[in-house]
C-alpha positions as CSV (number, residue, x, y, z in Angstrom):
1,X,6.1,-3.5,-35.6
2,X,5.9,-0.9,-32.5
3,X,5.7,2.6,-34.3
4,X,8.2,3.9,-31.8
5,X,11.6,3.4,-33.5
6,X,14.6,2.8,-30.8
7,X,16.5,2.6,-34.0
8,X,16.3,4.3,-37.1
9,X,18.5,4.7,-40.3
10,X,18.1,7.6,-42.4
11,X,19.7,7.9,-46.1
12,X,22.8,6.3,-44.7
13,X,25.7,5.2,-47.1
14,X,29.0,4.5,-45.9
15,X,32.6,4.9,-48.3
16,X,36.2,3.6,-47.9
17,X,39.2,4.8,-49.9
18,X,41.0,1.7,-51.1
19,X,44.0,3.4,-52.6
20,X,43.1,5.7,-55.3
21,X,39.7,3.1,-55.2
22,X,36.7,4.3,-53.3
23,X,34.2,1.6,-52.0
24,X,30.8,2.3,-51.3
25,X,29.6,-0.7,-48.5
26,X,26.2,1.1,-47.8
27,X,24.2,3.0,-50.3
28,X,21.7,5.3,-48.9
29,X,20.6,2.5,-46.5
30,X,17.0,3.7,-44.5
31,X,16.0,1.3,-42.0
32,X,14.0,0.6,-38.6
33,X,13.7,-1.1,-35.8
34,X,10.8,-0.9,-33.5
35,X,10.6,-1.5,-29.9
36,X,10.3,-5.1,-29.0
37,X,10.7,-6.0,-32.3
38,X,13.4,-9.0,-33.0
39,X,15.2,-8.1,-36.6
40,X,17.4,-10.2,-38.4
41,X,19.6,-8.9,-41.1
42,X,21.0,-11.5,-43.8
43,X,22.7,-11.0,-47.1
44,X,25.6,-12.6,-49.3
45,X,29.2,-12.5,-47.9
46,X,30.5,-8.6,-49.0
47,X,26.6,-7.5,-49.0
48,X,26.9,-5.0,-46.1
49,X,25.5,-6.4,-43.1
50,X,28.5,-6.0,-40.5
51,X,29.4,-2.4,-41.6
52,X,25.4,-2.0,-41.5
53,X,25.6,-3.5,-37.6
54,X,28.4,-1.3,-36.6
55,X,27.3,1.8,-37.5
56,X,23.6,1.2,-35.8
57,X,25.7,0.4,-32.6
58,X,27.8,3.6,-33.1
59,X,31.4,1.6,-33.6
60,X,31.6,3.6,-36.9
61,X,30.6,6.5,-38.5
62,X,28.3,7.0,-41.0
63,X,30.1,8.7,-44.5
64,X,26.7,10.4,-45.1
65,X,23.2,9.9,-43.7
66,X,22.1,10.1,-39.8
67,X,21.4,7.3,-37.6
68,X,19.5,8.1,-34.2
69,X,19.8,5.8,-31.4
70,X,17.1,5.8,-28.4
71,X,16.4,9.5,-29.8
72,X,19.6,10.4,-30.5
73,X,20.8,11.3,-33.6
74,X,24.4,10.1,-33.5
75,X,26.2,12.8,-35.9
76,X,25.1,15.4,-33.8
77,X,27.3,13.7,-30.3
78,X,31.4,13.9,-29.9
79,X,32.7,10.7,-30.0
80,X,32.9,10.4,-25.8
81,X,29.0,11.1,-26.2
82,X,28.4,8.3,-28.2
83,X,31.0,6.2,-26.1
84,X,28.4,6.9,-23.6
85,X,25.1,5.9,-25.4
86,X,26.9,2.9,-26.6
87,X,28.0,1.7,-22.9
88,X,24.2,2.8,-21.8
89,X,21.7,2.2,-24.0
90,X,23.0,-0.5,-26.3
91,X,23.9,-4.0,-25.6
92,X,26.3,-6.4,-27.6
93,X,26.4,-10.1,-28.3
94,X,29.6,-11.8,-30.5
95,X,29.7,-14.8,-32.0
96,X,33.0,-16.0,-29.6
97,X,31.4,-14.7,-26.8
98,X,34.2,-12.1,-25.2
99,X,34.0,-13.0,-21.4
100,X,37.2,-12.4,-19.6
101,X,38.4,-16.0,-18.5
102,X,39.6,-14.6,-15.2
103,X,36.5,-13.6,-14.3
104,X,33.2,-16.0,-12.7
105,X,29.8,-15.5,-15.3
106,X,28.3,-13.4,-12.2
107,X,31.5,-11.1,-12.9
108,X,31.7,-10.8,-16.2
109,X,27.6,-10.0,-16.2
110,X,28.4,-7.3,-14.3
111,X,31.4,-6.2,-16.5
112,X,29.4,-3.2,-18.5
113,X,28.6,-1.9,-15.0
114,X,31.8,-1.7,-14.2
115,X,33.0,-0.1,-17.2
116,X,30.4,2.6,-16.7
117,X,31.5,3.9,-13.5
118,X,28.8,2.0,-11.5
119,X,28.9,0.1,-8.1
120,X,28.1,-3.9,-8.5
121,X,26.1,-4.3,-5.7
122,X,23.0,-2.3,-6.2
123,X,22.5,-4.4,-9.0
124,X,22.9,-8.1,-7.7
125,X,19.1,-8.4,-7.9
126,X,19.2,-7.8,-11.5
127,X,22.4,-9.9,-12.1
128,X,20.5,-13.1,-10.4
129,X,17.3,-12.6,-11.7
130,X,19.2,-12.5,-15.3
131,X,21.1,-15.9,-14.5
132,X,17.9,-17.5,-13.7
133,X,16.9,-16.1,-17.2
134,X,19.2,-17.9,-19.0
135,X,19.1,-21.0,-17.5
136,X,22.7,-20.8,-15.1
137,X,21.4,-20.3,-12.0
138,X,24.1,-22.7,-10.4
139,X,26.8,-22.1,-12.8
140,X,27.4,-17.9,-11.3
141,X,30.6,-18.5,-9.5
142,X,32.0,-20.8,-12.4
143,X,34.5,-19.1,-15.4
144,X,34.6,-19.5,-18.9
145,X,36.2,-22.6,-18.9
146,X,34.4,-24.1,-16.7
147,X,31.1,-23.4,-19.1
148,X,30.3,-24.9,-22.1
149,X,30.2,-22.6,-25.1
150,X,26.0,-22.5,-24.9
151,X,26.5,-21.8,-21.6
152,X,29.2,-19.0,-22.1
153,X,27.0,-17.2,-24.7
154,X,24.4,-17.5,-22.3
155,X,26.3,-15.4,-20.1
156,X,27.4,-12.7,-22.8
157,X,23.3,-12.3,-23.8
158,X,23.0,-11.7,-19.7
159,X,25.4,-9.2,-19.7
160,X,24.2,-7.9,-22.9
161,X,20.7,-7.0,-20.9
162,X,22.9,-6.0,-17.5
163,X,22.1,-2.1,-18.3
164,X,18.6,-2.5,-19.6
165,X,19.6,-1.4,-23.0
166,X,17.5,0.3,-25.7
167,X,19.0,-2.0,-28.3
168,X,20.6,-5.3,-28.1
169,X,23.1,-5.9,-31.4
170,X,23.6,-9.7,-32.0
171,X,26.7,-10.2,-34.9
172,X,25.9,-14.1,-35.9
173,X,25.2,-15.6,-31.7
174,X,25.0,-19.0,-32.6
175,X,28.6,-18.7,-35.4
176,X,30.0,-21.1,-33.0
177,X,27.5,-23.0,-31.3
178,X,26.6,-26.8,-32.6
179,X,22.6,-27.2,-33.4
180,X,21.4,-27.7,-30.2
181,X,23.4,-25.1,-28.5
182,X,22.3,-22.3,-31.3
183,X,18.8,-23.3,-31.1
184,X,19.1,-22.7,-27.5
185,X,20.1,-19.6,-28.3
186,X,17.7,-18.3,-30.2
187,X,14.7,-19.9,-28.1
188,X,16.1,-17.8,-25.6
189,X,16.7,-14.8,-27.8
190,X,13.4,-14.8,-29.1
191,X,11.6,-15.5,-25.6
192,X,13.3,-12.6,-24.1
193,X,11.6,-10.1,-26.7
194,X,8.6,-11.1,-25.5
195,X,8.3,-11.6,-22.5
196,X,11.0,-8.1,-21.5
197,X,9.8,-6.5,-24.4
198,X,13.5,-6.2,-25.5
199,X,14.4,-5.4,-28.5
200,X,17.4,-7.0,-30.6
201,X,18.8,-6.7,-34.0
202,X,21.0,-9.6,-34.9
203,X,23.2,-10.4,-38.4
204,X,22.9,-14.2,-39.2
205,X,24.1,-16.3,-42.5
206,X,21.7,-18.5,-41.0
207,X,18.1,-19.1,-42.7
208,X,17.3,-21.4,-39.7
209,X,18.6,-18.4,-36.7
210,X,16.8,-15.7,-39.1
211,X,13.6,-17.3,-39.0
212,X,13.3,-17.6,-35.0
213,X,13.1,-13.4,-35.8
214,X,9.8,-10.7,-36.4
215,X,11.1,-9.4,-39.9
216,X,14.6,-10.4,-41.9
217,X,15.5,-7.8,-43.6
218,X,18.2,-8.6,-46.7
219,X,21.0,-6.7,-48.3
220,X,23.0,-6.6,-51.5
221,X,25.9,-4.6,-52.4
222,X,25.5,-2.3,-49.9
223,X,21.4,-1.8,-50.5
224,X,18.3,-2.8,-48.5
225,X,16.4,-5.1,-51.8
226,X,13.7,-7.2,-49.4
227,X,11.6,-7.7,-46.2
228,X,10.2,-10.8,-44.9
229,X,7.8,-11.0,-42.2
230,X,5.8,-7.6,-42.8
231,X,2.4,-7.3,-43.5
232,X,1.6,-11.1,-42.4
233,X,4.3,-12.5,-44.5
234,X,5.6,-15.4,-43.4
235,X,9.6,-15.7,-42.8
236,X,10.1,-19.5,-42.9
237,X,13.3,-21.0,-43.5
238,X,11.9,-22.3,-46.9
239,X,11.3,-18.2,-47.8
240,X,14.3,-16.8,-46.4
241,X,16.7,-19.6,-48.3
242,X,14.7,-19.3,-51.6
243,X,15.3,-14.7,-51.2
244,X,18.8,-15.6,-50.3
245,X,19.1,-18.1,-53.2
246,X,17.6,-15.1,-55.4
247,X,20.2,-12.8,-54.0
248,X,23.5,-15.3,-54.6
249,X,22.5,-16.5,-58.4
């Protein structure tokens, strides 16, 4: 792993009141992610890993702990400044993809610009050069239901990258996708750290999406318990199913 951390989690737990019940999702959680490094975080269902993802990405707070972002330690920004560091320096991908149906795939690339204030055209370049990265160089002008769904998450990784982000979060990319489609995916995923040095973090249940990653990292009850692919170690499927086996007995 890059020692330069765009992403690091420090002693960070996060707590719910249920009623007069208090939940702890995250215990005391520290974590990093390097530059160009491509994470993938996997644990039983209740384990953690969405609260985990949303408070890296800033779309939660942490109860206790501090998470800094491209440098930034997030508890010390209002919320409009991490509104800001969010829209700039992170990019998102969803499992059902979230393209506005009215809109072509060059459009809805260039959505995050928009958002941010920015004029389109300056960045039409970048918005064809990232078609032609994922494969839909012909298919700009077409709308979501004109794609298929492989095509239409190829569009949400594009606009994922639009803003050159520090971080791209990935919450379970290939959820919907059939086998070839999610394969794709994470060909493309994985190919895209290396050869734009990008760097992505990305929740799977998947042992097959998880091992196309650098290092899985795996959490239960709310704690970080295992690493695979530090050190040389190898993060086959055949290792992360028989950790994840280890974690569900």
């Amino acid at each position: 792993m890059n020692e330069e951390a765009v992403l690091r989690a420090e002693q960070v737990t996060k707590t719910y009141q249920m009623g007069h019940v208090e939940v702890c999702a995250l215990r005391t959680v520290d974590f990093a992610v390097g530059r160009g490094e491509f994470v993938a975080i996997m644990g039983p269902s209740g384990s953690g890993k969405s609260t985990l993802l949303h408070l890296l990405g800033g779309l939660d707070q942490a109860s206790a702990g501090e998470i800094t972002l491209a440098g930034q330690p997030l508890s010390q920004l209002s919320d409009d400044e991490i509104t800001a560091v969010r829209r700039r320096k992170v990019g998102f991908i969803f499992q059902f993809y979230n393209l506005l149906p009215t809109l072509s795939a060059e459009e809805n690339i260039a959505l995050p610009l928009v958002i941010d204030g920015q004029s389109v055209l300056p960045h039409a370049e970048r918005i064809r050069t990232l078609l032609d990265l994922v494969g839909l160089t012909d298919r700009g002008g077409h709308r979501p239901d004109q794609l298929s769904g492989g095509q239409q998450q190829r569009v949400a990784i594009a606009r994922a990258f639009i803003n050159q982000p520090e971080i791209v979060l990935a919450d379970e990319p290939t959820g919907n996708l059939d086998s070839r489609s999610g394969t794709a995916i994470l060909e493309l995923l994985q190919r895209t750290c290396r050869e734009m040095q990008a760097t992505i973090l990305m929740v799977t249940h998947d042992a097959r999406a998880a091992s196309y990653a650098d290092r899985v990292v795996f959490l239960k009850d709310g704690e970080i318990v295992h690493h695979l692919g530090q050190n040389g170690q190898g993060n086959s499927i055949q290792a992360i199913m028989e950790v994840m086996a280890g974690l569900e007995a």
